[in-house]
Every structure is written in C-alpha cells, then in structure tokens.
C-alpha positions as CSV (number, residue, x, y, z in Angstrom):
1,X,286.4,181.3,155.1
2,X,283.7,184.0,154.4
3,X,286.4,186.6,155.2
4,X,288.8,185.2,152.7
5,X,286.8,185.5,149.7
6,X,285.7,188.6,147.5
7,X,282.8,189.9,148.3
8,X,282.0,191.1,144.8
9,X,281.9,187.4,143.4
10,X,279.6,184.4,144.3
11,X,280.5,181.7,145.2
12,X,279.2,178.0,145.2
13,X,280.4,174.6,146.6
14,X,280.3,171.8,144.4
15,X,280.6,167.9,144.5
16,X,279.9,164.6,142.8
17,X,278.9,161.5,144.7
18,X,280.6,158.0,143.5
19,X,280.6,154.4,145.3
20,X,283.7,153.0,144.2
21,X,285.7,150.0,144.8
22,X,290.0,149.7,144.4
23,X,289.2,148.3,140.6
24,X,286.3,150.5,139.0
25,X,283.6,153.2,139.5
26,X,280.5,151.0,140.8
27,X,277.5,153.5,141.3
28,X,277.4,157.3,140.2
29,X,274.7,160.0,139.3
30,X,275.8,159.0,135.3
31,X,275.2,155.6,136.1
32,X,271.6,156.2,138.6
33,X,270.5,157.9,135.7
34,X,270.9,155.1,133.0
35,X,269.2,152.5,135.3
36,X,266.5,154.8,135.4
37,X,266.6,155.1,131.6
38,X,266.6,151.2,131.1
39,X,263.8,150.4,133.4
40,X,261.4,153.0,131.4
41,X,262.4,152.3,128.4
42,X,263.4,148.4,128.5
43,X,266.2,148.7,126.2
44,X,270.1,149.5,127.0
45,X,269.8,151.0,123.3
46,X,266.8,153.3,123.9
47,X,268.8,154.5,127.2
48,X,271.7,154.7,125.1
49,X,269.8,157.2,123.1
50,X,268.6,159.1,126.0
51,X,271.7,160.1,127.6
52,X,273.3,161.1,123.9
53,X,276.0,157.5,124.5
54,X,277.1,154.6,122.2
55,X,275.3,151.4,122.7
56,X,279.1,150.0,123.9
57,X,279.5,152.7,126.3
58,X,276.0,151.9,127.6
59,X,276.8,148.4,127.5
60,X,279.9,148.6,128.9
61,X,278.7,150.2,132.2
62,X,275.6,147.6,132.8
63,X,278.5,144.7,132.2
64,X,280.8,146.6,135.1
65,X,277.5,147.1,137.5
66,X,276.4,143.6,136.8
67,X,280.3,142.6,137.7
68,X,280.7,144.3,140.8
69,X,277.3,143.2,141.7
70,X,276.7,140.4,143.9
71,X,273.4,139.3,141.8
72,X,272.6,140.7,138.4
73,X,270.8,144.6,138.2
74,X,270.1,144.1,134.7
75,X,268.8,141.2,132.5
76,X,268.7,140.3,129.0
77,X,265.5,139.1,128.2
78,X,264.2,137.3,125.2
79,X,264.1,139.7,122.2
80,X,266.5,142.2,122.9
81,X,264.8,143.7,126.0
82,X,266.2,144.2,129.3
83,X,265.0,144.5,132.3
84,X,266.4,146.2,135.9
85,X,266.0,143.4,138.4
86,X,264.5,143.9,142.0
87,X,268.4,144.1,143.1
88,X,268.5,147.1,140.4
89,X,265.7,148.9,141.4
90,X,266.7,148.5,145.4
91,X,270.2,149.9,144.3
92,X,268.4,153.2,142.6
93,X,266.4,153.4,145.5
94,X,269.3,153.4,147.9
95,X,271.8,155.6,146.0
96,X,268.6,158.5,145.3
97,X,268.5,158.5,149.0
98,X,272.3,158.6,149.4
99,X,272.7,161.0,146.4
100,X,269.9,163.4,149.0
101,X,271.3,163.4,151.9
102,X,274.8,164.2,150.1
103,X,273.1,167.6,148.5
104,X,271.8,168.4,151.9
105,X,275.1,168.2,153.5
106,X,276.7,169.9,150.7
107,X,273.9,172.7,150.8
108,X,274.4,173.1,154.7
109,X,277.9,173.2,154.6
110,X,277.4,176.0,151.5
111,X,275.0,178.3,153.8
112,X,278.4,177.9,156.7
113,X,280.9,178.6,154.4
114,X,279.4,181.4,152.2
C-alpha cells in the first residue's frame, strides 16, 4: 500500500471497537467510559455531567447495558446513588483489555501499512 499513497501526506489508520448484538450496541469506548464515570462518582447524573450528556441519554445507555446483561452492571441504591456491580466492574476490566490489544493490533498493522 506504501507505494500507493503520497508521500508528501501522512497518513494514519483509525478504528473504533464495539461489542454488539443483532438488536443494539452493548459495550463501546462511550459506554467504558461512563461506567468508569458512575463508579467514581456514584451518580448516573454526575457521569452525565462528566461526559457533557443528558441525564436520559445517560440513563438510557445503563437501561440497554443492564438489558443485554445477563445480571445487572448498575444498581440503584437508596437515595439516588448508584452503584457498578462486581459484574460491571469485571465487564470494564475485560473490555480495557479488549479495547488494548485492539490499539496494538491497529498500531502494528499502521507500522505495515505506512
């Protein structure tokens, strides 16, 4: 590919990670990252905040991950807090490793290409 590119421009490669099933989006970076948000701050609101959302958009995303879930990742808990489960926190562990090794492969097959 090198040879079919100009070599007066730079070029990158570039791509986003998703788990999905046939009905919705399950896990993203979007989604990793408001998990995160939740479990410091202990409020869907307060994450909300965070990643510049509404509170339904927020909301709306815990409800689908919670859905497609086989046990809850998130829990309302007396007061208006919430809390990521262990489930939750096992999924953020899992897809930062997955999200990893994608940028490595992407990186490596960058250094080929370019």
């Amino acid at each position: 590919m090198k040879d079919l590119l100009r070599p007066d421009l730079v070029f990158r490669l570039t791509g986003r990670l998703w788990v999905e099933s046939a009905a919705d989006r399950f896990m993203g970076i979007g989604r990793l990252e408001l998990l995160g948000l939740i479990q410091q701050h202990g409020s869907i609101s307060r994450a909300a905040q965070g990643m510049g959302m509404s509170y339904k958009r927020a909301w709306d995303l815990v409800s689908s991950l919670n859905a497609q879930s086989a046990r809850p990742l998130v829990l309302t808990q007396t007061g208006r807090r919430h809390r990521v489960t262990a489930e939750g926190e096992r999924l953020i562990a899992e897809f930062e490793a997955l999200q990893a090794r994608f940028l490595a492969a992407e990186a490596a097959e960058a250094e080929r290409l370019f």
